[in-house]
N, C-alpha and C positions, 0 to 999 in steps of 0.2 A: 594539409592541416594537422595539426595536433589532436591527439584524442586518448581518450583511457582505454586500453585493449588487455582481454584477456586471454593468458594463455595457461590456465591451470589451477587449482585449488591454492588459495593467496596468493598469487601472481598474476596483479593489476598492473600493467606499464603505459606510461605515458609515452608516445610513440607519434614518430609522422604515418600518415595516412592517404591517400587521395580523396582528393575534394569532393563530396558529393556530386550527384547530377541530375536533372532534370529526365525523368523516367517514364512519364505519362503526363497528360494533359491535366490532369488535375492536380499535379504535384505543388510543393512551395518548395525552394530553401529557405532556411532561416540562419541566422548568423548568429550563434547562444550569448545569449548576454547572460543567462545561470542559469546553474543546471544546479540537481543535487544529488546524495547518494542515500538510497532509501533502504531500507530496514530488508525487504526483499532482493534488493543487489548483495545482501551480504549472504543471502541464499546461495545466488551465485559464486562469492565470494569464498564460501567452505566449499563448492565443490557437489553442492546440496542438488542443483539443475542439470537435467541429461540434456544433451546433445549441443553443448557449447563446442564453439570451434575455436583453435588457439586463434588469435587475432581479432575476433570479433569484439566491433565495437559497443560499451556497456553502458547504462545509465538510461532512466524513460522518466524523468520529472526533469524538464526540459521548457524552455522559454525562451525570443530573443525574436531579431527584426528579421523581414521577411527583404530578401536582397534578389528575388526571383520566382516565378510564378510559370506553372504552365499554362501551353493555347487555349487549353477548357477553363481554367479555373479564374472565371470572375467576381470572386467572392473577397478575393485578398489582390492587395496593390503593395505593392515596391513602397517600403518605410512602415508598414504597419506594426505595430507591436503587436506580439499571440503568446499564448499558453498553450501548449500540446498536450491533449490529453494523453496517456498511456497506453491507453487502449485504441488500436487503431479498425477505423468504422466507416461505412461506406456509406451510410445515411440511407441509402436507396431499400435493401435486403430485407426479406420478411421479418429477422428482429429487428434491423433497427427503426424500420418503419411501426415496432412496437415498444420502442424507446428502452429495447438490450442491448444496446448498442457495444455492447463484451461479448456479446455471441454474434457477431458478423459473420456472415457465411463468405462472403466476397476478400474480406482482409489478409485470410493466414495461408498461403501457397502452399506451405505443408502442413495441409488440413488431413490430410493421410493418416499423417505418425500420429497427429495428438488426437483422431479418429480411433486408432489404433490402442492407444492409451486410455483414452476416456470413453470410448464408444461414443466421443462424438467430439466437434475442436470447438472454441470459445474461436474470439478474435484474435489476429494478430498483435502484437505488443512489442517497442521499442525495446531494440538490446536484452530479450530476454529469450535464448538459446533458437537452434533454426525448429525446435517443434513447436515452436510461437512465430514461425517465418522467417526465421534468421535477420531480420530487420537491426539496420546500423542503429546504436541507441545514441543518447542528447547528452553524453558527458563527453562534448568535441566543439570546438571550433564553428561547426558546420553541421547542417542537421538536412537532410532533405525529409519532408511531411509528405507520406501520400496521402490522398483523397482529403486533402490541406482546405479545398473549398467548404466542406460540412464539419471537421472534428473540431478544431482549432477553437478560442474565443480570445475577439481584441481586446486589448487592455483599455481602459477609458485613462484619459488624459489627468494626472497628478496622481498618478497611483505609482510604486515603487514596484521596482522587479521582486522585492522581497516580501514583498504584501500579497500577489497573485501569485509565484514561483508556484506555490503549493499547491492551485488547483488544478493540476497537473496529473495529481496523483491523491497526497497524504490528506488534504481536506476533504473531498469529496467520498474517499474511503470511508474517514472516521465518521462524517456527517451519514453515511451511507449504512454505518453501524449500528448508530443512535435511531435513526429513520426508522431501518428495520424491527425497532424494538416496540414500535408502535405505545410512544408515550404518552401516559395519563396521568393527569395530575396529583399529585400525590405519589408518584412511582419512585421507588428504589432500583436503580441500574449499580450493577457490577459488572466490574470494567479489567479484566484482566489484561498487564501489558500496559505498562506508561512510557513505552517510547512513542514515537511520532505522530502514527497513526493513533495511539491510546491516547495523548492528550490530544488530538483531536475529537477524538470522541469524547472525552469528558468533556469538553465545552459544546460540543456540540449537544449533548443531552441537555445539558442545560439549556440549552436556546430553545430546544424542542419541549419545555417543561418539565424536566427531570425534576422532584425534589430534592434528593438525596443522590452520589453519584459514589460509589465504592469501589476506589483505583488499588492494583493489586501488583504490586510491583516488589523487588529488592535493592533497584538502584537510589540511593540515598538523593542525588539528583534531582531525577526524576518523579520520585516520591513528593520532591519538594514543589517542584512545579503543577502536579495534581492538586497539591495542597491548597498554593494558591491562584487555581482554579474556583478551588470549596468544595473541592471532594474529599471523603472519609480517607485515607489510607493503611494499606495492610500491608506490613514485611512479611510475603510466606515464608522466610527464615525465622522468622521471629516469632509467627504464629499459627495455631489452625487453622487455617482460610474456611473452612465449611464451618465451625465451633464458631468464629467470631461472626458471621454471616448470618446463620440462624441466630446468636444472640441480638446480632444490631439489626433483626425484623422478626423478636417475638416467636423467631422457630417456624416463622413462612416462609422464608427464601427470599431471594432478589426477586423482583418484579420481569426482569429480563436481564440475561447476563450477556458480555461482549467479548470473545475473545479475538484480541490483537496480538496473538503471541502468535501461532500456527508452529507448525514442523518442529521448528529449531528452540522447544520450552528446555528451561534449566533441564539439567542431566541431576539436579541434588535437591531438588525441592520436597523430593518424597520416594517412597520406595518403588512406586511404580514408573517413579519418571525414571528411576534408575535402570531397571527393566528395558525398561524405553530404549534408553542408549545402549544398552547392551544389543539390541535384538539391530540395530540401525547400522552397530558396527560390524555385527558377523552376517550380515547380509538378513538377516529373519525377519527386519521389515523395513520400509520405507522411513518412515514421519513417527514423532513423536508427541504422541496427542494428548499427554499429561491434563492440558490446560480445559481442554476440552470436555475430558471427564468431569473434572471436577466442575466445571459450569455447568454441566446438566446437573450435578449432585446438589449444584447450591441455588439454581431456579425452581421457583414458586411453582405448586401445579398449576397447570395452564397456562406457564409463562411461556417466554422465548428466549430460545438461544441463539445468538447474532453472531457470525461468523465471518471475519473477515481476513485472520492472518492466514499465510498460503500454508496450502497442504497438496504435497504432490501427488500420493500415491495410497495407500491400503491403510484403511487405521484399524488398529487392534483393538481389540479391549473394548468398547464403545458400551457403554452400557443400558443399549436400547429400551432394556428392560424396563427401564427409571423412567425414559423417554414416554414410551408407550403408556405404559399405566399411572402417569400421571398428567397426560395430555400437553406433553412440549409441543411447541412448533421453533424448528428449525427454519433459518433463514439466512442466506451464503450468498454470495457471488466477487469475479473480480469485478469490479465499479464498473457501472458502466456511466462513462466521467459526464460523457457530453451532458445526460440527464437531469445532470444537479448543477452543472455549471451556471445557467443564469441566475440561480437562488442564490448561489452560495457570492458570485460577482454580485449580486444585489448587499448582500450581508456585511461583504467587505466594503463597497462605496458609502454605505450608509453607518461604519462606526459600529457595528455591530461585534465583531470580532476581526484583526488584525493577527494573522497567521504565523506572521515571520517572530510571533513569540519562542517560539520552539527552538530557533536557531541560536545553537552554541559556538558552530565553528564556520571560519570563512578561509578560506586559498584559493589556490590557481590550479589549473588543470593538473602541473609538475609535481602540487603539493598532495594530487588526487591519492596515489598509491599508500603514502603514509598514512593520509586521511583515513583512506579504508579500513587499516589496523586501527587507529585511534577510536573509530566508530564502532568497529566489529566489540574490540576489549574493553570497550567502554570507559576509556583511559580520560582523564581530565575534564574529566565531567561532560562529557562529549553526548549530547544528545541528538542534535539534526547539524549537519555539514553542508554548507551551500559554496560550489563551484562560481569564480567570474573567470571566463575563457579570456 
């Protein structure tokens, strides 16, 4: 089969491959009818994730018909259509039996390393390096789903692959942002980050009751798309994100702020972020948590700060200080997808919101490689990429 494999910091090749296969009784294949390339592949993409191996297959916002099933798994038949979550979950496990279904104890084989790393492993996850399980990811031809009886959700009949593609991944996230922020009426959300996962969470705040929604972006784009959302928008090139924040809430703050940016913030938005990339290039630190700072600095006492873009490793600077003595709560995790799925499939059957707004750009698997730069550089107005194998 064809598939997008990676062998090195921007060197995504479209390549043959061997066919998946049938691994345990609970497995599926599925045959991808679309796949797409997300904001956190481009992590991988700089070079940003340890322990990738040249050849391994990339991509985990993944979709398509099930062409094979194993002897245990009576949950999916031959023709079904599914959505894969990202997170892969064994339904059975002490979290997922408490609906964390990102911290599966049963999913990630090298629970060791990312033990090792984190003092402790979340789930395993599609195409995302082997200290997540070295697991083939859904930008191929061919996808085998383990433990495909419990993660997966069927597509209901006149829905497009383009309308559910995303609850795979980038809806469930951003709805998982906005969730977290625990919204009251009347509330003011800031929303760092208006690519994919960011405009999902501005709409999704909204669903949730958001009044006011304060997207925080530099791409002219994407700005625009916030916009017509009905969310406030801020160029941080153009302006002081904390000066206009306190001003547009009276000098209280956001209600709860959302960063969708993680690791990879601009290197030029400020003096600190430049710091930032200085300390990332000569090894002094991991991640660059710009975005982060400043959302604590510009949440209300007693708000919350909603964390969902990735971060891999040691954040400096943190200024728990602010944290502490003005009663933040913090609230992170990767999605755990299964959780929000029937909501979020109720939301989209019933006209509530229609996802595949986001989508700027369409190719083929061949056209993957290019794709990546265009997305990565943000070339042609390029906001979300969607694969048809």
């Amino acid at each position: 089969m064809k598939a997008l494999t990676w062998h090195g910091k921007s060197d995504i090749r479209c390549e043959s491959v061997p066919d998946p296969k049938i691994q345990h009784g609970r497995d599926a294949i599925i045959k991808v009818t679309a796949c797409a390339i997300c904001g956190s592949d481009l992590h991988i993409f700089d070079g940003m994730i340890p322990d990738m191996h040249s050849g391994d297959i990339v991509g985990h916002e993944t979709m398509g018909e099930v062409v094979e099933v194993g002897k245990d798994n009576t949950s999916l038949k031959v023709g079904d259509r599914i959505v894969v979550p990202f997170t892969i979950s064994c339904g059975e496990c002490f979290f997922c039996k408490r609906g964390y279904f990102s911290a599966c104890e049963r999913s990630n084989p090298d629970h060791e390393k990312a033990r090792a790393m984190w003092g402790n492993s979340p789930s395993g996850l599609f195409g995302y390096s082997h200290l997540l399980g070295g697991y083939s990811g859904g930008q191929a031809e061919y996808l085998r789903v383990p433990f495909a009886d419990f993660g997966p959700i069927k597509v209901p009949d006149g829905l497009t692959d383009e309308q559910v593609l995303f609850l795979s991944d980038i809806f469930p996230t951003g709805y998982m942002a906005a969730d977290f922020c625990n919204i009251q009426r009347g509330d003011t959300i800031a929303i760092w980050g208006c690519g994919p996962v960011g405009q999902m969470a501005i709409r999704s705040a909204f669903l949730l009751g958001a009044e006011r929604v304060i997207a925080i972006d530099t791409v002219a784009e994407r700005l625009d798309l916030a916009r017509e959302a009905g969310a406030v928008t801020l160029n941080f090139m153009d302006e002081d994100i904390y000066d206009r924040i306190m001003e547009l809430t009276s000098g209280r703050g956001a209600d709860a702020c959302i960063d969708a940016v993680g690791t990879e913030a601009s290197s030029v938005a400020s003096l600190d972020s430049v710091i930032d990339r200085i300390k990332v290039a000569t090894f002094m630190g991991t991640d660059r948590p710009h975005v982060l700072r400043q959302a604590i600095h510009c949440c209300r006492n007693f708000g919350t700060v909603s964390i969902v873009g990735v971060y891999g490793g040691f954040l400096d600077k943190i200024p728990m200080g602010s944290a502490i003595n003005r009663g933040l709560t913090f609230r992170m995790a990767q999605t755990p997808v299964q959780r929000y799925l029937p909501e979020l499939m109720r939301r989209i059957v019933e006209g509530e919101i229609d996802p595949s707004f986001v989508i700027t750009h369409r190719g083929s698997l061949e056209d993957g490689p290019e794709l990546y730069k265009t997305f990565r550089d943000k070339k042609d107005g390029c906001i979300k990429v969607v694969l048809k194998p």
